[in-house]
Residue, then its C-alpha position, 0 to 999 in steps of 0.5 A: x087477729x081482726x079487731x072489733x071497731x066501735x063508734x066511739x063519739x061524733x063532731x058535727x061542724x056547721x060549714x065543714x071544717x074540711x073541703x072537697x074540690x075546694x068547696x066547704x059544705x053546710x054540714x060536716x060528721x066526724x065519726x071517731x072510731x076506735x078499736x079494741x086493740x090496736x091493729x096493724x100500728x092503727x089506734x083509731x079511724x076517723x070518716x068524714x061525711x060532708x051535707x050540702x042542702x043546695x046541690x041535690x044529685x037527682x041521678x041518685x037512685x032508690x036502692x041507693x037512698x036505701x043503704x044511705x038511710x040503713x047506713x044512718x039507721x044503723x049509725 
């Protein structure tokens, strides 16, 4: 049996509560998820999405900015 997975709530840190290569980011999302019915021992997931506004990656192309920006549409 699959369990239907819902976005339950999210938290937004301002400097992130976690750090990535021992670098603490402007902005961090927490999104809670919960599923419909536990699964496999699992009662809820949580993905963490860091921001930063100083270190742009030019190398990030157009097809990528478009499944980030359905990903936020859809969020």
């Amino acid at each position: 049996m699959t369990s239907e997975w819902k976005a339950e709530y999210f938290k937004f840190h301002s400097k992130s509560e976690h750090t990535f290569g021992g670098v603490r980011y402007d902005l961090e999302m927490q999104m809670f998820h919960e599923p419909d019915a536990t699964e496999n021992g699992y009662t809820a997931a949580i993905m963490g999405i860091l921001f930063d506004t100083q270190r742009y990656d030019e190398s990030v192309t157009a097809e990528q900015v478009e499944i980030i920006d359905t990903f936020f549409d859809n969020v």
